[in-house]
C-alpha positions as CSV (number, residue, x, y, z in Angstrom):
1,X,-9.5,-9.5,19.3
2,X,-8.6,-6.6,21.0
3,X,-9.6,-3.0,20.0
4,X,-8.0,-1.0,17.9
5,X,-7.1,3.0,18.0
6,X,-6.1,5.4,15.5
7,X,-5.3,9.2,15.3
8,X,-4.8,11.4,11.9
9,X,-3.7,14.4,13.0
10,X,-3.6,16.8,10.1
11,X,-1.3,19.4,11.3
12,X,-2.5,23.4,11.2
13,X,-6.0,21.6,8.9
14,X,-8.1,24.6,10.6
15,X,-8.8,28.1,9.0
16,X,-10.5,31.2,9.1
17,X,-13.3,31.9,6.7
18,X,-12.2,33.9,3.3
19,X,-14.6,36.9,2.2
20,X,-16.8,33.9,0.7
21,X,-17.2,32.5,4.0
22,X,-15.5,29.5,3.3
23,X,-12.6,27.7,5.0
24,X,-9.7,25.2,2.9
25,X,-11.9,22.6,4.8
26,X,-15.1,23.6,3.9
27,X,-14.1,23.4,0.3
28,X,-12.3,20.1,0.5
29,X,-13.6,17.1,-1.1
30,X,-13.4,14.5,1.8
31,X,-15.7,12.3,2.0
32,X,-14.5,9.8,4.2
33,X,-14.3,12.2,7.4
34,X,-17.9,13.7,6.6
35,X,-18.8,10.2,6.6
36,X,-17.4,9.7,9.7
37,X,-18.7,12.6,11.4
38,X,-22.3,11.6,10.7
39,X,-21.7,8.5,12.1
40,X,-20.0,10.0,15.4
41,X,-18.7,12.6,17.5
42,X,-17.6,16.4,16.7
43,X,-16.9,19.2,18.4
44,X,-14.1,21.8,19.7
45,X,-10.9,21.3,21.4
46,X,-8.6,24.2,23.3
47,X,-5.3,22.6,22.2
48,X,-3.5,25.6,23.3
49,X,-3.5,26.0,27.0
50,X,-3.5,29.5,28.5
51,X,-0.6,31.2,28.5
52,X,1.1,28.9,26.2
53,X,2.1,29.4,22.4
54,X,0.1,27.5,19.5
55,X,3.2,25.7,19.0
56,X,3.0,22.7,17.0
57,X,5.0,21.2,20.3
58,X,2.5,21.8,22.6
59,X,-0.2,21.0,20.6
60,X,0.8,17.6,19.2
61,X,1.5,16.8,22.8
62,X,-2.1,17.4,24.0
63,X,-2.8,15.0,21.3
64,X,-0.6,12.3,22.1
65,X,-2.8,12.7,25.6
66,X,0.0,15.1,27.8
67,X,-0.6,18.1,29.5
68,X,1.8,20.4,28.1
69,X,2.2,22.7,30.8
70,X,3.3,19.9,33.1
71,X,6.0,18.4,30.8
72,X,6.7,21.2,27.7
73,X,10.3,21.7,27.8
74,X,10.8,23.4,24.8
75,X,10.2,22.3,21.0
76,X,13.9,21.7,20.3
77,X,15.0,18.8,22.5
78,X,12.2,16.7,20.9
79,X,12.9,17.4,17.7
80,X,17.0,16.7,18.8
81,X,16.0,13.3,21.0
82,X,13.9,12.0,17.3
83,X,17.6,12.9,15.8
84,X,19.2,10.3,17.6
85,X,20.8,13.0,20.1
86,X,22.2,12.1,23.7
87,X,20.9,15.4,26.0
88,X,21.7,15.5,29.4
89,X,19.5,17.7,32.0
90,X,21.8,20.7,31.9
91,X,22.3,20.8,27.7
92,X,20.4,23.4,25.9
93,X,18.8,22.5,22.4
94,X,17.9,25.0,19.5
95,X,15.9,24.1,16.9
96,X,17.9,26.0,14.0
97,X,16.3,26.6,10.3
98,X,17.8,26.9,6.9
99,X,15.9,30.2,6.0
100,X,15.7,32.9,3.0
101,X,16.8,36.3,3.7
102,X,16.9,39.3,1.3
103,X,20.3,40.4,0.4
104,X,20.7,43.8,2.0
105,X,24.1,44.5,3.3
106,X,23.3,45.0,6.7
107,X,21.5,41.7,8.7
108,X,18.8,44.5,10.3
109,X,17.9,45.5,6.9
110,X,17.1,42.1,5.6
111,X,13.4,40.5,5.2
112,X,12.7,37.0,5.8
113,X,12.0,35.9,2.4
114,X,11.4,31.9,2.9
115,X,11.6,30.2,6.5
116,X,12.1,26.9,4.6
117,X,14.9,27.8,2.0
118,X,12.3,26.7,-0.7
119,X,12.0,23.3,1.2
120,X,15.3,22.7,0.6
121,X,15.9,18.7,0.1
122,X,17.3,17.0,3.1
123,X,20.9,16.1,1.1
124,X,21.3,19.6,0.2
125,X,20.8,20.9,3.4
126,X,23.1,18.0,4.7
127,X,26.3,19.7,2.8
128,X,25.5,22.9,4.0
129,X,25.6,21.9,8.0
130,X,28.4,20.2,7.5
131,X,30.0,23.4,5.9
132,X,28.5,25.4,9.2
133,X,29.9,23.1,11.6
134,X,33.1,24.6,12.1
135,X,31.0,28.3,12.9
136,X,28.9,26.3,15.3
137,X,32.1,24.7,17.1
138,X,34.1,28.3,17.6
139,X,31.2,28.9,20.0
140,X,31.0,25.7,21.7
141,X,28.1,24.2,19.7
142,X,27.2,20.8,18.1
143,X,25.2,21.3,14.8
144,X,23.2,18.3,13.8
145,X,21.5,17.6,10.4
146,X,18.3,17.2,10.1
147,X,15.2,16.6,7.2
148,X,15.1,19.4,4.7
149,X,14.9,23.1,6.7
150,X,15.2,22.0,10.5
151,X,18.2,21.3,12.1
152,X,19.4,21.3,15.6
153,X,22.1,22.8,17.8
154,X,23.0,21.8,21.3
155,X,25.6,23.5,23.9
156,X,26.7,20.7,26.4
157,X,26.4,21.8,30.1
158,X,24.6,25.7,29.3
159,X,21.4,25.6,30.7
160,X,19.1,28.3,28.8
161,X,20.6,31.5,27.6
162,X,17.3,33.2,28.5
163,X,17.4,34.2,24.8
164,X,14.3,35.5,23.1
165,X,13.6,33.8,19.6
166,X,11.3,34.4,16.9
167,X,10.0,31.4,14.4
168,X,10.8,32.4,11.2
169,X,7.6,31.3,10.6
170,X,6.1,34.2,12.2
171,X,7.3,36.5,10.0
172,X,7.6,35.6,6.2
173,X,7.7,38.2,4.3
174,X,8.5,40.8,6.9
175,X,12.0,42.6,8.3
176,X,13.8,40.5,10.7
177,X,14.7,44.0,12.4
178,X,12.4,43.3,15.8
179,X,12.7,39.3,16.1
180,X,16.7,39.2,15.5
181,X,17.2,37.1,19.2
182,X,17.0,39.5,22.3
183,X,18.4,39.9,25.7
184,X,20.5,36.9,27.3
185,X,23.3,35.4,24.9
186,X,21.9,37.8,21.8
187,X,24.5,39.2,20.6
188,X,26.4,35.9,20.3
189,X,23.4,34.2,18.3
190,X,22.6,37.5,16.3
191,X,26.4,36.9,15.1
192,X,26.4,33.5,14.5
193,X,23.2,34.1,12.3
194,X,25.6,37.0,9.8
195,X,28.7,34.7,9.7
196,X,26.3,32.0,8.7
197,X,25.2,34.3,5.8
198,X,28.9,34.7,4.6
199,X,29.6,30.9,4.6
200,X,26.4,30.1,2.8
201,X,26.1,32.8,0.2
202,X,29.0,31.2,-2.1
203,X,28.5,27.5,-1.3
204,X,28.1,25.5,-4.1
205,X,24.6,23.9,-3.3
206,X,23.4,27.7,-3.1
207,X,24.9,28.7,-6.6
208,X,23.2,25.8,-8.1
209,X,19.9,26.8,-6.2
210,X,19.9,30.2,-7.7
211,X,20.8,29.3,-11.4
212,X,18.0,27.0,-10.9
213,X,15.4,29.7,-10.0
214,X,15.2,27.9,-6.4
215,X,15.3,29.8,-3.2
216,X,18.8,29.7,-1.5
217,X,19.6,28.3,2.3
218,X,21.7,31.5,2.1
219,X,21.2,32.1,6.3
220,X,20.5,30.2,9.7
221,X,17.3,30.9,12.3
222,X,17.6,29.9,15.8
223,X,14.2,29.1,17.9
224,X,12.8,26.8,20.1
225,X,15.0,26.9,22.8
226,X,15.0,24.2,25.2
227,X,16.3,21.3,27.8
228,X,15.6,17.7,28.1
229,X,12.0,16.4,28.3
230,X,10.9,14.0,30.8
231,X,7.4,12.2,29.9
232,X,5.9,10.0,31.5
233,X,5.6,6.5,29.0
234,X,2.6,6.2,26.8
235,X,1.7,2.6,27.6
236,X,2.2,3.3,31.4
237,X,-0.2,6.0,31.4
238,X,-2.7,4.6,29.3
239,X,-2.3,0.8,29.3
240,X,-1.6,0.7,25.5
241,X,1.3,0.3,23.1
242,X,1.8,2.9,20.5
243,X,3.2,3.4,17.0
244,X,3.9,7.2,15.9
245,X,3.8,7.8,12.1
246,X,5.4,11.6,10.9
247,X,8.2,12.8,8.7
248,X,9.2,15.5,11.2
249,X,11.1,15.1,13.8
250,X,9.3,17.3,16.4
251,X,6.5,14.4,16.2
252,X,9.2,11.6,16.3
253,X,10.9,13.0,19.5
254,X,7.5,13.0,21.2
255,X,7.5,9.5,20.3
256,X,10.6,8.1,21.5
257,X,10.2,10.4,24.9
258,X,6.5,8.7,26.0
259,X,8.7,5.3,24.9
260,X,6.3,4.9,21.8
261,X,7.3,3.0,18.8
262,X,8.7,5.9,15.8
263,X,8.4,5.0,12.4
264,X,10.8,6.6,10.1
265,X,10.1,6.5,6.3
266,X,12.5,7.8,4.2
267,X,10.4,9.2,1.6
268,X,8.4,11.0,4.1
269,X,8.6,14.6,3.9
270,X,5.8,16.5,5.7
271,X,4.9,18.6,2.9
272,X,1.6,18.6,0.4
273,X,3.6,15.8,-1.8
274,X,5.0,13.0,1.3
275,X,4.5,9.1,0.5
276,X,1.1,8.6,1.9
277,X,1.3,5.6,0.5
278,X,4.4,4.3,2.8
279,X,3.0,6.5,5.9
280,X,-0.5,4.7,4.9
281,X,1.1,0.9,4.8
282,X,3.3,1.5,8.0
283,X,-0.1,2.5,9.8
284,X,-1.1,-1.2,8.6
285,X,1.6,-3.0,10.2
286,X,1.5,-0.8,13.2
287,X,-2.5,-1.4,14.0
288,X,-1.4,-5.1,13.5
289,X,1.4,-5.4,16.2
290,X,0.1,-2.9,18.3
291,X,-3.3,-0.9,20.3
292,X,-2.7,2.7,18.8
293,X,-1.3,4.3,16.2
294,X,-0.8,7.9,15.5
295,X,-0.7,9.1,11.8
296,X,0.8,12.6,11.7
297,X,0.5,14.6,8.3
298,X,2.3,18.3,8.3
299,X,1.0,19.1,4.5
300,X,-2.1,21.4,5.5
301,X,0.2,23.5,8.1
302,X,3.1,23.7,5.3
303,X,0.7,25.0,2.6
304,X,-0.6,27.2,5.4
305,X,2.5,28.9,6.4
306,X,3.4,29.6,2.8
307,X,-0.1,30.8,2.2
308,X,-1.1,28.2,-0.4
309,X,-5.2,28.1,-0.5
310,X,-5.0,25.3,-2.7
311,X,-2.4,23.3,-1.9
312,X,-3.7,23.3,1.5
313,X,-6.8,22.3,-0.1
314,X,-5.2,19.7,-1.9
315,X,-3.3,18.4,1.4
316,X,-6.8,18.0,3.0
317,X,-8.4,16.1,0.4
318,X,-4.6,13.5,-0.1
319,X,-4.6,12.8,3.6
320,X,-8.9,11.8,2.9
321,X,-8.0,10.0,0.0
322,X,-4.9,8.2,0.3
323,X,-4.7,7.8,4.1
324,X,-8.1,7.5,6.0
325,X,-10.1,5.8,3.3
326,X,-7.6,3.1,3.2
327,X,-7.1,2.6,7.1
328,X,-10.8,2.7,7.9
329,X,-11.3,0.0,5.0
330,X,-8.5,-1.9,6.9
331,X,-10.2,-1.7,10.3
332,X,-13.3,-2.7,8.9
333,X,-11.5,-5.5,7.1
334,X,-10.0,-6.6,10.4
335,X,-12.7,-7.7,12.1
336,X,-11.7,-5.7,15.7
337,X,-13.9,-2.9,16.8
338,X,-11.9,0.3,16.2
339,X,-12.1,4.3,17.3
340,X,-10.8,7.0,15.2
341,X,-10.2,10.3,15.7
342,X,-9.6,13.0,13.2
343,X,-8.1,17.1,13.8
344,X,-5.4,19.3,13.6
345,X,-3.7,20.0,16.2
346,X,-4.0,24.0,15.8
347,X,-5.3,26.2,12.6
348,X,-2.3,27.8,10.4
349,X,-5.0,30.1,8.6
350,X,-3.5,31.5,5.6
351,X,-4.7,35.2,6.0
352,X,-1.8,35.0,8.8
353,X,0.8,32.4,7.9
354,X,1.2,31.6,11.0
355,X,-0.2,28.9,14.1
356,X,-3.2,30.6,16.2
357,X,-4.7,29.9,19.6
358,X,-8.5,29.5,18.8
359,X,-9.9,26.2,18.8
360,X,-10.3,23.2,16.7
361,X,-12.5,20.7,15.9
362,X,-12.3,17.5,16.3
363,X,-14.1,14.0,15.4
364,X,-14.0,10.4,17.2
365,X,-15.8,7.6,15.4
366,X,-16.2,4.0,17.4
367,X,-17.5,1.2,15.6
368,X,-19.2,0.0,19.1
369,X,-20.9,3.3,19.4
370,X,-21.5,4.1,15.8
371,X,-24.7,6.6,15.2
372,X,-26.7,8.2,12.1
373,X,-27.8,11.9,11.3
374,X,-24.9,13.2,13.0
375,X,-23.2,16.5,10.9
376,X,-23.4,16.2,7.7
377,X,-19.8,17.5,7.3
378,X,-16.3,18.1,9.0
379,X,-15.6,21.9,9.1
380,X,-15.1,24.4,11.8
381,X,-18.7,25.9,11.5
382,X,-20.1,22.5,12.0
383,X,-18.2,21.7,14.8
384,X,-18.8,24.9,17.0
385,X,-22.9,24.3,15.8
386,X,-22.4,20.9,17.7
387,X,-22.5,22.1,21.2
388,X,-19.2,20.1,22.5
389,X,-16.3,21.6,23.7
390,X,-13.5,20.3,25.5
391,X,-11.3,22.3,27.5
392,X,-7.8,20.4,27.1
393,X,-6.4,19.2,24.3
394,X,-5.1,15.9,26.1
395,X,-8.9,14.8,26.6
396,X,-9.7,13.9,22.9
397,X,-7.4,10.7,23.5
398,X,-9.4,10.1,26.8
399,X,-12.4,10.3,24.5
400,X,-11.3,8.2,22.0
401,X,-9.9,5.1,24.4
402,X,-13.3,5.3,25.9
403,X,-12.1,6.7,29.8
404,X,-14.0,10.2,29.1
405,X,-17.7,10.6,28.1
406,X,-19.0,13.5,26.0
């Protein structure tokens, strides 16, 4: 029987220490991946290459196994090729939000209350880009709907503006006044962004939001400007077949550009609360048909950006609970030898809000190579106490099929 791989990636997982010294994961009840660190491998991983942002892009591609700074195009086209979008080399992509602004008259006055419209669900957010589709078109744009907050725009035959964009992300709770888009095609984004407010203020979907004490969609963001990727396929470079697992499409368009098999689950919804139970079942049938599976989970980096201490807690322990314990029982069940690896793909520490550049740790478990008195537990401290460092993020998969030593 052949040998069986699997990645949890548990998206922005990694923190700072609070004024107790304690990180969400050192207070995180999760067995199963301190089990599996005492019986294997930890250490750090630079999943950020230099010069590059701590994008959730970059980072999930170095752990899919790419180098990002020989095939990052952008975050947008990913997210657009996962919606089913045609792009041709000389389109330009834009990942565009559903966000929260304050209601100041004046767009450089406003605050960016909520980059996710209060997670808005995706068939709310569905009537309102249809409403904004006429906007989009008066400036030659497609708008596509997405799941819940993030939604796409492409401009057939652009290229890049050269526009600078800001992830609303980046700056919750803080004047949009200095990230409004700069330089290039500003002025025409910057405008798109106040007409968007005017359509949106009145719709109905909104209204209802507001009498329900819900945060409104009451604006658009643009970010994550980009072309067409071009990767190289997953079972070409590494002689396996692959299944990726997520509810967001950044992940999914990763996916389907390295030719892996996506998974979409309609209940999925990369927050705290997704079906782990689907996304845990899938990951069953997938280790079944196929030599690698990759199980992405966006709750801790959700509850991170919103600076939710114990919901990101709560995200950690769910993903131990409900989606390792059950997989590893399955491999064990299965009779193959099996490798798993476990870590985020960056830290989203909740003093900031916001993705970071530091590194992360990591852990591989093989059932072939299986030890005892490893750490005792899977945190940040105990990983940078173990001595191993990688330098690229794309050499934990190397690890974990075996074709790098450490």
């Amino acid at each position: 029987m052949k040998k069986k791989y699997l990645t949890i990636l548990c998206d922005g997982m990694a923190d700072y220490p609070d004024e107790r010294g304690l990180t969400p994961m050192d207070e995180a009840r999760k067995p199963t991946m301190d089990m599996l660190c005492n019986s294997g491998v930890i250490g750090l991983v630079k999943t950020v290459p230099d010069g590059m942002k701590a994008g959730s892009d970059v980072c999930n591609l170095a752990a899919l196994g790419y180098d990002p700074r020989d095939c990052y195009t952008g975050r947008s086209p990913l997210e657009a090729l996962s919606m089913g979008i045609r792009l041709d080399p000389a389109d330009a992509t834009l990942r565009v939000n559903l966000v929260t602004l304050s209601d100041e008259r004046e767009l450089s006055d406003r605050t960016m209350i909520d980059y996710s419209a209060g997670e808005i669900s995706t068939e709310e957010a569905a009537q309102l880009i249809c409403a904004l589709q006429p906007l989009f078109g008066e400036y030659g744009a497609e708008l596509y709907s997405g799941v819940s907050y993030r939604h796409a725009a492409v401009i057939r035959g652009a290229g890049l503006s050269g526009t600078e964009f800001t992830p609303p992300h980046d700056i919750t709770g803080k004047p949009v006044k200095n990230s409004l888009p700069k330089n290039g095609k500003s002025e025409i984004f910057t405008r798109i962004i106040e007409r968007s407010a005017q359509i949106l203020k009145t719709h109905p979907v909104n209204v209802a939001r507001v009498n329900s004490g819900k945060n409104p969609a009451d604006s658009v963001w643009f970010w994550g400007e980009g072309s067409k990727p071009e990767l190289t396929d997953f079972a070409t470079k590494f002689g396996k077949t692959a299944t990726v697992i997520s509810a967001v499409d950044l992940v999914k368009g990763i996916g389907k550009a390295g030719g892996m098999n996506v998974i979409d689950i309609p209940t999925a919804t990369g927050t705290v609360d997704t079906d782990y139970q689907a996304k845990t079942e899938e990951a069953k049938r997938a280790l079944a048909e196929c030599d690698y599976c990759f199980v992405h989970l966006e709750g801790p980096d959700e509850c991170g950006h919103q600076g939710d201490r114990g919901g990101k807690i709560t995200a950690i322990e769910r993903i131990d609970e409900r989606v390792l314990k059950p997989l590893l029982a399955y491999l064990k069940d299965s009779g193959a030898h099996f490798a798993i690896s476990v870590m985020p793909d960056h830290a989203t520490p909740l003093s900031v809000r916001t993705h970071t550049k530091e590194p992360v740790p990591f852990l591989i478990y093989d059932s072939e190579r299986a030890i005892n008195g490893g750490a005792q537990r899977f945190t940040e401290k105990s990983a940078a106490q173990s001595g191993v460092y990688l330098e690229n993020g794309y050499e934990v998969i190397q690890v974990l099929f075996g074709n790098k030593q450490i």
